[in-house]
Every structure is written in structure tokens, then in C-alpha cells.
N, C-alpha and C positions, 0 to 999 in steps of 0.2 A: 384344463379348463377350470375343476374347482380350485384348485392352486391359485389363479388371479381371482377367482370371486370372491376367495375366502378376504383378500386386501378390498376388492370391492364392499364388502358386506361390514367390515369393521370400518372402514373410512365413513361410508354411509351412517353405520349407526349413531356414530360420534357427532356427525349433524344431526340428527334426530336428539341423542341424547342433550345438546345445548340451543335447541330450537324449543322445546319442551319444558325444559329449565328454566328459561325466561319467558315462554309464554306458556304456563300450566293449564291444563283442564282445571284439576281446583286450582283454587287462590291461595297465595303462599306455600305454595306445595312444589318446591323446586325438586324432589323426588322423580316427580313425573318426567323428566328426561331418563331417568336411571331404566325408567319403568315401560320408556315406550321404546327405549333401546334395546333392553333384554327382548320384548316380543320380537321386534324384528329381528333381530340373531337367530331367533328360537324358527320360526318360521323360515329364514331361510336354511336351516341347519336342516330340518324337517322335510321341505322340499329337495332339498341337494339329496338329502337320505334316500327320499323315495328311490328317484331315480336311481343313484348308488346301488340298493338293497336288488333294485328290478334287473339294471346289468348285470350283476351277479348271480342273480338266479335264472336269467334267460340265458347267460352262456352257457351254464349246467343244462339247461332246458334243451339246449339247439341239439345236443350231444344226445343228449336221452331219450328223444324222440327218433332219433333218427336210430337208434340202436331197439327202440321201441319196433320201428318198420319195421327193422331185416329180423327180428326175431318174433313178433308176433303180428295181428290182425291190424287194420286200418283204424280201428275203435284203439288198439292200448296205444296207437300212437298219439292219437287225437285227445285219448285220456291225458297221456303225460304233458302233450304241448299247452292245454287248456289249464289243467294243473298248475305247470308253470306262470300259464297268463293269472293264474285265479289270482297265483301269491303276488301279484305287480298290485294286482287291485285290491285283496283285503289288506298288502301294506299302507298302499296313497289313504285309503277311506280308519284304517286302525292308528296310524302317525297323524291324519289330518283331527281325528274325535280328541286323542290325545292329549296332542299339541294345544287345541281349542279348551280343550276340558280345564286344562292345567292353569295354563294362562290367563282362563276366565277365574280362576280360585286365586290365584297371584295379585291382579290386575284390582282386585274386589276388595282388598282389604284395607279399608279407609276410603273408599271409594262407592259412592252411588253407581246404580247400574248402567246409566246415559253414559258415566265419567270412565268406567271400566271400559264397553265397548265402542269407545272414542278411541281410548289405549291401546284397544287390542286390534284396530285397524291397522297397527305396527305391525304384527304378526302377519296380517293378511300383504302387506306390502313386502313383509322380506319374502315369502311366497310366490308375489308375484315376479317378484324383480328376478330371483333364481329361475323360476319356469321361464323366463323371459329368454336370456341367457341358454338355458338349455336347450333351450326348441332352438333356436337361431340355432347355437354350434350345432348342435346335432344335427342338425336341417343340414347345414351348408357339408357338414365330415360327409354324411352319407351319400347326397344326389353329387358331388363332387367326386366321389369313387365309382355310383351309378351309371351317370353320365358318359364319363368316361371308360369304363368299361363295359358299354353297349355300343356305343359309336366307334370305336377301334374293333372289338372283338367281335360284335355278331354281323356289322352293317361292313367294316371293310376287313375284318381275317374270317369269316364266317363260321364262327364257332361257338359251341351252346353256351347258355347261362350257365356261370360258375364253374367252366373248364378252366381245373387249375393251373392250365398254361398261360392264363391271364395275369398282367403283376398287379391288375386292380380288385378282381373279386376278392382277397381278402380285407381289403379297405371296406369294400362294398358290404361286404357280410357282418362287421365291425359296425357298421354306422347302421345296420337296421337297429341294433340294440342302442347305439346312441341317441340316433334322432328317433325313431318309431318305439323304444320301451321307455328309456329316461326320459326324450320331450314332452311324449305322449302321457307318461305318470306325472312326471312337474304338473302340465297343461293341467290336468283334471282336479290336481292336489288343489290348484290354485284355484278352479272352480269351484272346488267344495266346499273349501271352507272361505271362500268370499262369499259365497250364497247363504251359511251361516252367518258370517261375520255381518252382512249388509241387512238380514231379516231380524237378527238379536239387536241390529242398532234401532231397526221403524218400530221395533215393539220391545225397546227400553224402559217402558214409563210403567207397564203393569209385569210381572213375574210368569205369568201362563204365556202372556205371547213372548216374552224374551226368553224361557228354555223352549218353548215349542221347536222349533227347527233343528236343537240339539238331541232331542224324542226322537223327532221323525229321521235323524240322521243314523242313529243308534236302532231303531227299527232297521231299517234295509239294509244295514249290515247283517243283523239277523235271520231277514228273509234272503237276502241272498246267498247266504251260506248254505240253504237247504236249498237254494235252486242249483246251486254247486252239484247236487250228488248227482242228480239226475241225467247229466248232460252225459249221451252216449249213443252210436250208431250202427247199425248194422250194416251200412253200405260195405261195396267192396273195394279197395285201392285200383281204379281203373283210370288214373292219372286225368288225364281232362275232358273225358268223357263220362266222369262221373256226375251224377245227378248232383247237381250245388243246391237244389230246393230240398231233397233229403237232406243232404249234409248239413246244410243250413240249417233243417229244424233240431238237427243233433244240439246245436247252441241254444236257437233260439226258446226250445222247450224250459230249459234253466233260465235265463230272462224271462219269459213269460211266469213261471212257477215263483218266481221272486218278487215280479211283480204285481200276481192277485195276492199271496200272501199280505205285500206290504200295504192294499188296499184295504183287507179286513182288519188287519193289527191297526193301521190310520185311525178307522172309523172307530175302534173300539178307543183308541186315545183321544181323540176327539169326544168323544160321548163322558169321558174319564175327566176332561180338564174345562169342558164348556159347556156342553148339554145344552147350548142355548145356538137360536140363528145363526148369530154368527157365527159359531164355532164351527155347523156346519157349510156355511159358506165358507170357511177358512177349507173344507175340506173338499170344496167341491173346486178350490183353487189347488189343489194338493193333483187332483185327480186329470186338471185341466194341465199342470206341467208335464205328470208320468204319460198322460196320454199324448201329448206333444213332439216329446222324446223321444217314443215310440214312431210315430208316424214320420217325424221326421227321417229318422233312421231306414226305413221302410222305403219314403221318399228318395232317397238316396240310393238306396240301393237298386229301383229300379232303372235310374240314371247312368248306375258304374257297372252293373254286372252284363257280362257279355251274353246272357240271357234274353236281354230284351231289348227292344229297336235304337237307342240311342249309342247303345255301342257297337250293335252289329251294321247302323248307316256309318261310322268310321272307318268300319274295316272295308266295306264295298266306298269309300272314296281314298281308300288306298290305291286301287288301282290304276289312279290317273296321277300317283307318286306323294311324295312327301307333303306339297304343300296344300293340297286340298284335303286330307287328315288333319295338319293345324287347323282349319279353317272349319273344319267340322267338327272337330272337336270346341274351338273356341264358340261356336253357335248354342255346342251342348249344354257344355257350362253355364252359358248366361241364361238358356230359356231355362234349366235347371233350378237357376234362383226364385222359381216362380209361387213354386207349391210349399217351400219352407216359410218363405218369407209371407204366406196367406196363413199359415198355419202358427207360426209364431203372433201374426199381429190379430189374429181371431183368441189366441191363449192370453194377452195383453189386455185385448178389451173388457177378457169375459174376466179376467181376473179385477182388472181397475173395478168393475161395473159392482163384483163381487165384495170385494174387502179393502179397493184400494191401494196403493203404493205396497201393504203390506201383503197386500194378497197378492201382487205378483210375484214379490220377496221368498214365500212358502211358496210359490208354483217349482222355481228353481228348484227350491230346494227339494220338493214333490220329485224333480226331472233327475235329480243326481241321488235320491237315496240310494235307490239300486247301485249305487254306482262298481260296486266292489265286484258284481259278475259282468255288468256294463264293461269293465275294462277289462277287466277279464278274457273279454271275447276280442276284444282289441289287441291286446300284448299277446293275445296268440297268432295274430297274423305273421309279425314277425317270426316269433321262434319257427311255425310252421316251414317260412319263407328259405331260415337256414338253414334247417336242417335237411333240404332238397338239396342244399348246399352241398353240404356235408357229405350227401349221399352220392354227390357226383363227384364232389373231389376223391372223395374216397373209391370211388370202381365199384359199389356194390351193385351195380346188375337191375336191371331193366324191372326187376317187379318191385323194388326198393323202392327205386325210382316214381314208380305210379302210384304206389301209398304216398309218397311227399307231394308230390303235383297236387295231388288230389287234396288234400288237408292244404298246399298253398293256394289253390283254387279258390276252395272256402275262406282263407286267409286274405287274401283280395277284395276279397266282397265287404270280410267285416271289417275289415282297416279301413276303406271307404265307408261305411255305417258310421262308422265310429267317431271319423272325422265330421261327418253330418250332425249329429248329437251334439260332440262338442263344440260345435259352433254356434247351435240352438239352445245349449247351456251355458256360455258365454253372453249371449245378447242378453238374456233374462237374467243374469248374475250381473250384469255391467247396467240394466236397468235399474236393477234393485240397490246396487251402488252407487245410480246417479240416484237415486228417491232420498239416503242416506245421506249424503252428502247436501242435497238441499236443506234436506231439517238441521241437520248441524251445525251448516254457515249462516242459514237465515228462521231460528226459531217462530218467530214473530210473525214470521208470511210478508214481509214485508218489501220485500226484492220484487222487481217487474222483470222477467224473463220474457214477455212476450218477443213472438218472432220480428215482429216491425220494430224491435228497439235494435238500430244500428248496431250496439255494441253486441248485444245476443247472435244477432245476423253473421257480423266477420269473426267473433268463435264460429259461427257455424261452417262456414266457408272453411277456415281454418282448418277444422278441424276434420274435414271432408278430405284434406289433401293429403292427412298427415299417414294415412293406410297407405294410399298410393307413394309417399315416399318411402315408407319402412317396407313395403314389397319388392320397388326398384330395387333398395340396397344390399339386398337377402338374394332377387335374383342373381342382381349383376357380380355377389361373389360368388355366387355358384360358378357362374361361367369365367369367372377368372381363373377360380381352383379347380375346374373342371380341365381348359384347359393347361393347366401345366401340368394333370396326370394324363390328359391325350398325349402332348408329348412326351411323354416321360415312355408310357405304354410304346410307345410306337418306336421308340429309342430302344428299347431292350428286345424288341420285334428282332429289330436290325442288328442289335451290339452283342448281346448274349449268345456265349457259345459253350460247350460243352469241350470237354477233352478231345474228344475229334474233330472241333472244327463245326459242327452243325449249330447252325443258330435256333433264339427261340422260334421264329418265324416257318425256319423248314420241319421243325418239329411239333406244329400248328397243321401246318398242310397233309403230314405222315397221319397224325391223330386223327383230321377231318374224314382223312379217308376210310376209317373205321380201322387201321392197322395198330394192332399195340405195337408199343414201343418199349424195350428191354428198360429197366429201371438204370441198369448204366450206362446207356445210350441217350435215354431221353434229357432233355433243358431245363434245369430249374428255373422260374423268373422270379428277381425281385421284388419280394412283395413288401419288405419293410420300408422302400423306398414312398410307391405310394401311400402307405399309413402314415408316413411321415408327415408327404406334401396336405396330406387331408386334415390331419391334427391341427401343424402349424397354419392353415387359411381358416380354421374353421376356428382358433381362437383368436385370429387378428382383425378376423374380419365381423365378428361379432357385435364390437365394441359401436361401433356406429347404431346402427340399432338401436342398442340397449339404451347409450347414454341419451339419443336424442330422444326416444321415447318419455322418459323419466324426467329431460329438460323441458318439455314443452308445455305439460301442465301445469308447472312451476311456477318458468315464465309468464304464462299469461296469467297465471290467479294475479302473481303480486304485483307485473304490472300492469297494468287492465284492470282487476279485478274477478269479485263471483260471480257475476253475471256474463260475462265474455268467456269466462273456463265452463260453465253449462251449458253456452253452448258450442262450443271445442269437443267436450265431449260428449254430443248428441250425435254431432257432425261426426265425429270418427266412430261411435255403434251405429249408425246408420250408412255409413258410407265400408266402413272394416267389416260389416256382417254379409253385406252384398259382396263386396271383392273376396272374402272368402270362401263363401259360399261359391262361386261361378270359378274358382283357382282348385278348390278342393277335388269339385266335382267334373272338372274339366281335366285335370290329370287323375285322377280315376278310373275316368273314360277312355283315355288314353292309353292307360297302361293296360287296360281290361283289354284295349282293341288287339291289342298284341299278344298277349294270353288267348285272345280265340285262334289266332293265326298258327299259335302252336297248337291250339285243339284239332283245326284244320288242316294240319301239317302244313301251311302253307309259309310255316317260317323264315325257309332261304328263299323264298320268293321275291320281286322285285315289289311285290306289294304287299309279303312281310315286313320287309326293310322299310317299307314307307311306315308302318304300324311302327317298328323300333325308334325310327325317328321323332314319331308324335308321342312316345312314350319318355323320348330322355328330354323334348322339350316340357312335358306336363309334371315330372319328375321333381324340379324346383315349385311348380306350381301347388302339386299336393301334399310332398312333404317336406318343405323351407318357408315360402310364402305366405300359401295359402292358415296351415295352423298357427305360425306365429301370428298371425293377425288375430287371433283367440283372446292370446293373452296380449297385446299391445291395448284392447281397448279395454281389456278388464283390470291390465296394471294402470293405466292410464286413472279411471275409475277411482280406484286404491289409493293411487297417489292423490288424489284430489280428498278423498275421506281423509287421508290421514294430515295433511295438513289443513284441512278446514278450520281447527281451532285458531290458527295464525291466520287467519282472514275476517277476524272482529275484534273490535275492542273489549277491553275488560267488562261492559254490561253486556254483552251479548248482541252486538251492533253488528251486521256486518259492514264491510266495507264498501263505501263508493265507488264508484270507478274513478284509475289515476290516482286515487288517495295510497299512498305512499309507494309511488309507482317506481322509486328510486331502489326500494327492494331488490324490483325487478332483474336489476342491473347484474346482480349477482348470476344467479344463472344463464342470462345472456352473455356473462365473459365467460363462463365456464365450457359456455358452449361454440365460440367464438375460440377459445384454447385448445379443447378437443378437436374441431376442424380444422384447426391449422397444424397440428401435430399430427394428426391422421392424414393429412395432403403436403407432408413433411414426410410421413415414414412411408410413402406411396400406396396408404390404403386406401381412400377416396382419390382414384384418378381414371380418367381414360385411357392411360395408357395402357398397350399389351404385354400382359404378363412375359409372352413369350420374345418379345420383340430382342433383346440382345442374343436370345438363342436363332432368331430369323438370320439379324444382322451375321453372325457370324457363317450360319449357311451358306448364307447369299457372297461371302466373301472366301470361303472354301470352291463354290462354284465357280465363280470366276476365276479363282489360281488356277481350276482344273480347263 
């Protein structure tokens, strides 16, 4: 995957770098392509890193916790899992100050401070464009091994989660750390430092408000280092009968601890750099984002945990089968949307009413300082998740067993938290990057955005659809690459034999029965077949996405205009925060509904099997879909800041609408080329992945 981004990322920059050139932020400064090339490199180096650095140390992680269980308490597992999660988070929040730090020293020199963080919107775009990219692959690798090894192995060989007679659970376990540590760390990276990037731009004009957000980002890496030590439990591993509101506070006590710290360090900087009204109105927008963050996450969690009524009414309409769980789960999700989206647009108002554009700018970034124990608590869902893995692949024995449940239990909950946050950190980041991008393309005030101007209106429209297309296309590879590891599984069921003659399938049915099976009797399955199939869909099918996301802001600035692109991208934060919020929290619920049925024991049930099925439909929903729409409307965003300078003339005009709509042209062949070469190499098609392996069935049966 980074192997072709890395050609995406230098092709990209090289437009940047001769767009820039010829049209500079200063005047006569053909430098500034040099300048706004380097940041984007640099950012997306950074981002790719994160995630890099976070696979790397969550596959140590998966290992150490679980050697953690079988030799000590449910706390030193929990220790090391969380450990592991910390180092995902102080890397994204120590790379993202960095990266920013550096770039803003670079970017400065000969350069006013409007002109630098116009620059360094570069950095925030290769950022985004790599988290773009990685969520998508990783989304599609993981629920594409998921998928299909729940629906072959639990629903038709009926056999537990991660029994390694499965050829998919290690694809499966593969892609928590792809899509759930590296999209999950991109995702955030990209939020962090665009909620810098977008607050350093509305408070360019004086020195206190443009490093403010860089203070307050440097503060909650501080506090939550000391919310770090604290986090530990005395519960006991009693697998999913363990109390999840204790365990829960085992986390949540460290967030909390990090986040009254970084309340009193705020105020004392606040009182340091302003002393005055505003400054504490700036501070009471600070307190209105962390508080937000909070609740939202909160909100969430009452939604996904199998705890409380929204997930335990799915598991009781499992009992009338599969598609009344879809159906109640899809009810969850939407009325779901209800309390974030009251709770986001009350932190908007109180923040505009406060300090304005800027003061929603600081709420974001108020919402992500903590961010380094915030994901923290996140990247330990995963590792948690594997190393239950690990522990069944491995035979270590029924009390192993219920220390990992138990820690995956909690793990569930906060992967869903998590996902809540960041989507409520995204809208406020993707706000404060549309406030940015106003002032930049139109200093003057002189552009009419109103909604009754036609051309504002179809951006709006426009840009309402564009979430609903980039979710289709994220779904529907899921299910293309899901099914070709359903057959694949199902093929090595039937085909895989051992020296005697016993296939993998009758050494399924031996194992189910609780019989061990001699180490030289039993079936290996191929497992590097499915990591194959998951790799290759998950970097071919990517590309769609990506590139239409990136093309369509483009398009419409240069031909249309800036007034059509704001409202494009009103239309896609208003329409992408809803759809992911009701996709996030609806496969949440789903999967949670199926985690009680194991609490229940009522797993081979026919109304378990209906939970597993509302789980591997919700699967693409929470983690493919639903968080790539995070970053599609915050890249979206980014790309709009960072070309803004090529949308005025040399006095600082913006453009008319239609006025040099011939631009435009450009990106609509580009994109006009990539759709006919993608339904050229059969990646956008309805046709069935499986259809020549059908054909050929269907022509084996009839000989017979």
C-alpha cells in the first residue's frame, strides 16, 4: 500500500510544486512551489509513519499481552495492552507537534505569518490524503477477512472466533492492526494537526492567537502523560461476565485525570498570554470542545455497549432471524444521530456566539489535546481484540481465555467511543477549515454565500451526495473482497487434506466436538492465500475513493467557482457527519449484539447466528465506511485551503463564478481517465467477482 502512495505522493507534490510557482502566495516568489511541496511530502511521510510506527508496535503488543494473561493478573494484561495503545497515541500527537513545529520554522522564513500558514495547509493536505488512503485500505483488508470468516466459520462450520482451523482469521487479525491501529492513527493525525493548521490560519494577523493552539496542543500531551500512570484495575478476568463499568473506569480514570489537568494548565495560559475578556472567552470555547468530546464519547457508548437497551433490543429481535436485527440495528443508528449531532451544534453556537470562527477553531482543538491517552484507549481495542486471538490459536486454556475476553469486552466499547470522538472531532476541524478557507479566498467579505444563491445551493446539493458515493464504493468492495475469501474458505473446507486423507472440514467437525486432535493428524489451512486476496482488493480498490475525493473539490472551485465549492463542502460536513455517525454506531451495535449472545452463551443459537449476521453486515459499516467519512470531509476541507490562493487574482480578488471555468477541464479529464481505466481493469463494475469460478461449477455439474 505505501509502495504506490509513495508514487502517489511525489506525482501530487510536483502539481503542487508548479501550481505554486506560478501562482505564489508572495509576489515574485516562485520558491513557494518548492515550499509548499516539501510540507506536503513531509506530512504525508509523517502520517504514513504514524500508522507504520503503531503496526509495529501493536504486533509486539498482541504477543505481550497475551503472554501478559497466561502468566500474570487481568490488570498486567490490561497494563501492557494499554501501554501498547499509549505508544500509537503519544507517536500521532509527538510526529503531528513536530512535523507542525518544524515546518512552521521552515515555511517562516521570508515569509509573513498569513503567507506561512497558507504554506503549510500543504503539510495538512499530504496528511490528509495518506489517512485517506489508509483508512479506506485498511477498512476494506480487515472487514473483507472479517466478513468472511464469520459467515463461513461461525454461521455455516460453527466454530469459535479465531479457531485456527479457519484460512481467514489470520487475515482477520492482520487487518485489526491495519484498518483499526494505522487508519485509526492516520484518522486522528489528520485531525490534529488540521485543527492546528485551520486555528493558526483565523488567528494569523496577531502572534498570541496564531501559537495559541500550538500551547494548548503541547499542554495535553503533558497532561496526558500523567493520566497515562494511573490507568489500572483490580477486576478479575471473568471473560464476559465481567463488570465493563468497572473496567471501563480502569481507562476512563486516566482520561479524566488528563483532562482536569489540562483544564487548570489552559486557564493558567490563558491568564499568561490574555488576561483580558477575551482571552477568557477563548477559554470557555476551549472547555466547550473538551466537554463535547467527552459527552459525545459517553453518548456513544450508551448506544454500542451491550449494557444498555439499544443493544440488548437487537439481540431480542434476533430471535425472529437475521433480518429483523438488520432492521433494528439500522433504526439504532439513525435515532443514535440524535444526541451528538444536539451536542456538536449547542458547542458551534456557544463557541461562534463566544469568539467566533476562531473560537470554534480552539474548541477542536480544546476536543483533541488530550488526544495522546484519547487514542490510547482506542489502539487498545485492537491489540486487546488479538491477543484473545492468540490465545485461542494458541490452546492456552479456558482462564487465559477469560482474562482476553474480558479486556476485548472493554475493547469494544472503546473502539466504539472512539469512533464517536472522532467524528465529533472531525466536524469541528472540517468547520474550522471551512472558516479558513473563506478568509483566504475572499479577504474583503465580499463573496455572497447566501443559501438562495442558486450556485451556493447545487454545491450544496452536490456536495450532500458525495458521502453517499464514497460509502457505496468502500461498501461494495468490501463485498466483492469479502466474497472471494468466502470462497476461497469454503474451497479449502472441501480441498485440504492431510497425509491421511482427512480434509480441513472433517477436522472442524472433530475439534467442534471438544476432541483434541494429535498434532500429526490434524489439517493445516491456508492462510497465506487469504492475506493475499485481502492485500491485493484492499489496494486496488482503494483508488476510487481516494482519487474522486481529491477530484471533486478541484473540479468545482475552478470550474464553478468559490462560492459553489462552500457550498460542496457544507453539503458534504453536514451530510458525511450524519452518515457517519448512524454507520459507526450502527455497526457497533451490531457487533456488541453478538458479544452479548456470547455472554449469554447463546452463541450457536439460531438467534446467535442471526446477531453474527447483523454483525458482519455492520462490519463494513463501522470500520470501512462509516470512519472513512471522517477524513473524506476534513480532506475535502484541506484541499479546498490549500488551493485557495489559485482561486483570486494577483490583488486578492476572488474569483466569479465560470470565470476561467476552462481550468476546470483539467481535473474532469483526470477523472474521466481514472474511470475508464478502473471499468477497464474491472474495479468499478457489477460484475461478480466470483462469476467464472460459478461458471465453471455449474459446467463440472452438468458433466456429472
Amino acid at each position: 500500500e505505501y509502495k504506490y502512495l509513495a508514487a502517489f505522493v511525489v506525482g501530487l507534490a510536483i502539481v503542487l510544486a508548479i501550481l505554486y510557482a506560478t501562482n505564489p502566495v508572495k509576489d515574485d516568489s516562485p520558491d513557494d512551489g518548492a515550499r509548499v511541496a516539501c510540507a506536503f511530502i513531509v506530512g504525508a511521510l509523517l502520517s504514513g509513519g504514524a500508522g507504520w510506527l503503531g503496526m509495529m508496535v501493536a504486533t509486539d503488543g498482541n504477543v505481550r499481552t497475551t503472554v501478559a494473561c497466561a502468566e500474570g493478573s487481568l490488570n498486567n494484561g490490561l497494563r501492557v495492552a494499554f501501554t501498547t495503545g499509549s505508544i500509537m497515541g503519544f507517536t500521532v500527537v509527538g510526529l503531528g507537534l513536530a512535523g507542525l513545529g518544524s515546518m512552521f520554522w521552515l515555511m517562516n522564513v521570508k515569509r509573513n505569518p498569513a503567507q506561512t500558514m497558507q504554506l503549510l495547509s500543504g503539510f495538512g493536505f499530504g496528511a490528509s490524503a495518506i489517512a485517506l488512503f489508509a483508512r479506506v485500505a485498511g477498512g476494506i483488508y480487515t472487514k473483507a477477512a472479517d466478513v468472511g470468516a464469520d459467515l463461513v466459520g461461525k454461521v455455516e462450520a460453527g466454530i469459535d472466533e479465531d479457531d485456527p482451523h479457519n484460512p481467514a482469521v489470520i487475515a482477520d487479525n492482520v487487518g485489526d492492526n491495519v484498518g483499526d491501529v494505522a487508519g485509526m492513527g492516520a484518522d486522528l493525525f489528520e485531525s490534529y494537526v488540521g485543527s492546528c493548521i485551520a486555528a493558526a490560519a483565523l488567528g494569523a494577523h496577531h502572534p498570541t492567537t496564531l501559537l495559541l493552539p500550538f500551547w494548548l496542543a503541547s499542554l495535553g500531551v503533558l497532561c496526558s502523560f500523567c493520566g497515562y500512570f494511573i490507568v489500572s484495575t483490580k477486576e478479575e478476568g471473568k471473560g464476559w461476565d465481567v463488570k465493563l463499568g468497572s473496567l471501563m473506569w480502569a481507562l476512563e480514570k486516566g482520561m479524566y485525570l488528563a483532562a482536569t489537568l489540562f483544564v487548570g494548565f489552559s486557564a493558567l495560559l490563558i491568564w499568561i498570554l490574555f488576561d483580558s475578556e477575551y482571552g477568557w472567552k477563548l477559554y470557555g470555547c476551549i472547555l466547550f470542545g473538551l466537554l463535547t468530546g467527552a459527552l459525545i464519547g459517553k453518548v456513544t457508548e450508551y448506544f454500542t455497549s451491550f449494557d444498555f437497551g439499544p443493544v440488548i433490543s437487537i439481540k431480542d429481535r434476533a430471535y425472529t432471524g437475521p433480518a429483523t436485527v438488520v432492521i433494528q440495528g439500522l433504526g439504532v443508528g439513525m435515532i443514535s444521530t440524535v444526541p451528538p449531532t444536539v451536542l456538536l451544534v449547542s458547542c458551534v453556537l456557544a463557541c461562534d456566539a463566544l469568539a467566533g470562527s476562531y473560537g470554534i477553531a480552539i474548541a477542536a482543538v480544546g476536543m483533541l489535546a488530550t488526544l495522546g491517552i484519547t487514542l490510547a484507549t482506542d489502539a487498545y481495542g485492537p491489540v486487546a481484540d488479538n491477543a484473545g486471538g492468540l490465545a485461542e490459536m494458541g490452546g492456552l486454556g479456558a482462564e487465559v481465555r477469560a482474562k482476553t475476553d474480558s479486556l476485548d469486552a472493554l475493547g469494544n466499547t472503546t473502539a466504539a467511543t472512539g469512533k464517536g470522538f472522532a467524528i465529533g472531532s472531525a466536524v469541528l476541524t472540517s468547520l474550522a477549515l471551512l472558516a479558513a478557507f473563506g478568509e483566504q479566498v475572499d479577504k474583503a467579505g465580499k463573496l455572497n454565500y447566501s443559501i438562495k444563491e442558486p450556485v451556493v445551493l447545487s454545491g450544496l446539493i452536490f456536495g450532500a451526495m458525495l458521502p453517499y458515493l464514497f460509502a457505496a464504493l468502500t461498501m461494495i468492495s468490501v463485498g466483492k473482497a469479502a466474497a472471494e475469501i468466502i470462497d476461497e474458505v469454503r474451497r479449502q473446507f472441501r480441498e485440504i487434506k492431510n497425509a491421511n486423507g482427512r480434509t480441513l472440514r472433517e477436522a472442524i467437525e472433530i475439534a467442534s466436538k471438544g476432541i483434541d486432535i494429535p498434532e500429526s493428524e490434524d489439517v493445516e489451512p491456508d492462510s497465506d492465500k487469504c492475506v493475499k486476496i485481502s492485500t491485493r482488493s484492499s489496494v486496488k480498490e482503494m483508488i476510487a475513493p481516494g482519487v474522486y475525493a481529491i477530484l471533486a473539490p478541484i473540479f468545482v472551485a475552478f470550474t464553478v467557482g468559490p462560492r459553489c465549492l462552500m457550498g460542496l463542502l457544507a453539503g458534504a460536513i453536514v451530510s458525511g457527519a450524519m452518515l457517519a455517525i448512524m454507520m459507526s454506531n450502527a455497526g457497533g451495535a451490531w457487533d456488541n449484539s453478538k458479544k452479548l449472545c456470547e455472554k449469554l452463551k447463546i452463541k450457536k443459537t439460531d438467534q446467535g447466528k442471526a446477531c453474527v449476521v447483523g454483525d458482519t453486515v455492520g462490519d463494513p459499516f463501522k470500520d470501512t465506511s462509516g470512519p472513512a467519512l471522517n477524513i473524506l470531509i476534513k480532506l475535502m476541507s484541506m484541499v479546498s485551503l490549500t488551493i485557495a490562493p489559485l482561486l483570486k487574482d494577483g490583488s486578492d480578488v476572488a474569483n466569479k463564478d465560470w470565470e476561467n471555468w476552462f481550468f476546470g477541464m483539467i481535473p474532469l479529464g483526470v477523472f474521466i481517465i481514472v474511470t475508464f481505466a478502473l471499468f477497464f481493469k474491472g474495479i468499478l463494475t457489477w460484475k461478480d467477482p466470483l462469476a467464472k469460478e460459478q461458471d465453471q461449477a455449474a459446467q463440472e455439474n452438468t458433466r456429472v
